[in-house]
N, C-alpha and C positions, 0 to 999 in steps of 0.2 A: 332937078335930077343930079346936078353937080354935086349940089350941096350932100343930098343924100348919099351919094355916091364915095364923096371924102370921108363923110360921119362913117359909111360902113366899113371904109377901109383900116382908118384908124381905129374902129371897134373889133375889128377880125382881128387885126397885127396883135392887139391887146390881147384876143381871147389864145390867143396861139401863147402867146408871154404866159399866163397866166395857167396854161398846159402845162406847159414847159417848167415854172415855178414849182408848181401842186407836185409834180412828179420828183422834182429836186429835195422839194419839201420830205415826201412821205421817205423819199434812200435816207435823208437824212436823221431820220427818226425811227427806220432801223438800224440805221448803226450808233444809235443814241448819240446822235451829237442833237439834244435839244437847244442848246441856243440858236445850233443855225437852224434846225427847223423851225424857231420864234420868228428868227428875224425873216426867213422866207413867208413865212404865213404873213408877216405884215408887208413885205412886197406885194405879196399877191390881193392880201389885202384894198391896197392902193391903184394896184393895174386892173381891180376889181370893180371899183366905183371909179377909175376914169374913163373903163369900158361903158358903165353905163350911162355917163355923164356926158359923153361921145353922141348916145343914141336918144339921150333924154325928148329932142323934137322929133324924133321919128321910131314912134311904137309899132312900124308894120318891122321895121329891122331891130327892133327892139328885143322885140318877142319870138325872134326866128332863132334856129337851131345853133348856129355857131354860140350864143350869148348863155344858154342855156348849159351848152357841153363844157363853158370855161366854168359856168359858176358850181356847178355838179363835180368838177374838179377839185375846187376851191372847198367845198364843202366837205370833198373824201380825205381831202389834206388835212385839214380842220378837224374833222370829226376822229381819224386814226390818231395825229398827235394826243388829244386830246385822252383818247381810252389808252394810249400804252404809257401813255406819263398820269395816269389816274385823276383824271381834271375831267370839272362835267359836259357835259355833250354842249355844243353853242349852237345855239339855237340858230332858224334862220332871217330872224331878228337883226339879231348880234351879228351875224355874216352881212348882213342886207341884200340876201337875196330871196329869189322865191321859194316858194313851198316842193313845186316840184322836184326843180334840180338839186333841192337840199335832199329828198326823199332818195334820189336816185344815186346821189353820194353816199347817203347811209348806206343804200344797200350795196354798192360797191366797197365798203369797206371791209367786208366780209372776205373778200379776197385778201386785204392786209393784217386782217385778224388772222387768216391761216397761216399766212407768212411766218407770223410772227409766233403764233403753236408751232411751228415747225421749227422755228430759230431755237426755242425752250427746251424743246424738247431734242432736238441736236447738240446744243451745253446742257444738255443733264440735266434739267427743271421739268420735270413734264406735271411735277404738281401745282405749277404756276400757271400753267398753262389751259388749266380747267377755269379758271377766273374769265379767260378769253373766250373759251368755246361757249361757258354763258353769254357771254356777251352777243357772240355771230345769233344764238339762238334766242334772244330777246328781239333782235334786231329784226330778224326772220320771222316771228311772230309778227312783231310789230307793221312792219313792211304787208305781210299776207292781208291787214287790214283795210286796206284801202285801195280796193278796188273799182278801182273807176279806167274807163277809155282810155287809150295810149294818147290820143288827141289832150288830152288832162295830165296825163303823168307820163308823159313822155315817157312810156314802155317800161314803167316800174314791175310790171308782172313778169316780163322777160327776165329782169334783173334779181328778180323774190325766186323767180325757178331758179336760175344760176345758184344763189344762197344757195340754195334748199339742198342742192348734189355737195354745194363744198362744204356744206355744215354736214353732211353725214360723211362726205370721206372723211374729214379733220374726227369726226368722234371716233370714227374707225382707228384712224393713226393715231388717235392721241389714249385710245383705250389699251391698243397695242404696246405702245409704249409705258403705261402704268402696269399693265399687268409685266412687262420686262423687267422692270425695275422691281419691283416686289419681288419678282424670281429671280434675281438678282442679286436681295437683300437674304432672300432664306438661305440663297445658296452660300454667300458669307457668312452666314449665321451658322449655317450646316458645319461646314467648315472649322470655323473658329472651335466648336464645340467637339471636334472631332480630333481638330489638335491637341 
């Protein structure tokens, strides 16, 4: 029970680290400093697999909640770097984690995707910003597929509902926003030709 005991503690400290990284990571990749979000993602990286190299003799702590919430972190940090700097999605392979908390990261990136519609569309891009709302909506799709037990995917249905409201407010804002801009342009148009 000791031994257990130390393994969990230094697995928790880790997963909290690796919170804490993921969330440093994603500010920093909206304010486009992408080298520091590289160099965090390979932090996290590292406090990733010595989390689980922590709990490698003990699968009942292994597979419990806290280890799962750090690596679904890891994976929203990963997977958002990855779509706003146009690099393809990493698998959960290549992260070395599970399937779940990879699934539960995608769909929490959907939150960063709107962020980030809303940054474009605040500097004046809201035609860039149609790239992204495919995305939340691919994802969304994707996500609706796999439907199995919360005991299995750690409450991925809860996380596909949440998408589903922010992918229709963001088409909302971001439709509103194109048709601005278009009214916008006639209206200089008008203009110019009237002068």
């Amino acid at each position: 029970m000791d031994r257990q005991d130390k393994a969990r503690e230094k697995a928790y400290n880790l997963s909290r680290e690796v919170i804490r990284l993921a969330s440093s990571c994603i500010r920093s990749i909206h304010r486009k400093q992408s080298q520091q979000a590289q160099q965090l993602l390979e932090e996290i990286r590292q406090a990733v697999a010595e989390m689980v190299s922590a709990l490698s003799d003990q699968p009942a702590l292994r597979y419990g909640g806290f280890v799962g919430d750090a690596e679904k972190e890891y994976a929203e940090a990963a997977i958002t770097c990855a779509l706003i700097s146009g690099q393809p999605l990493p698998t959960p392979e290549e992260l070395k984690i599970d399937y779940a908390p990879w699934l539960n990261g995608l769909a929490e990136v959907g939150g960063e995707l709107r962020r980030h519609i809303l940054d474009l569309i605040r500097e004046g891009y809201p035609g860039q910003a149609e790239a992204y709302l495919e995305a939340m909506s691919v994802i969304y799709h994707a996500i609706m597929s796999f439907d199995y037990p919360n005991a299995i995917s750690y409450g991925l249905r809860g996380r596909a509902d949440a998408l589903r409201g922010m992918l229709e407010r963001t088409r909302g804002d971001l439709t509103n926003a194109l048709r601005q801009a278009r009214l916008e342009e006639r209206l200089a148009h008008l203009e110019e030709r009237l002068s």
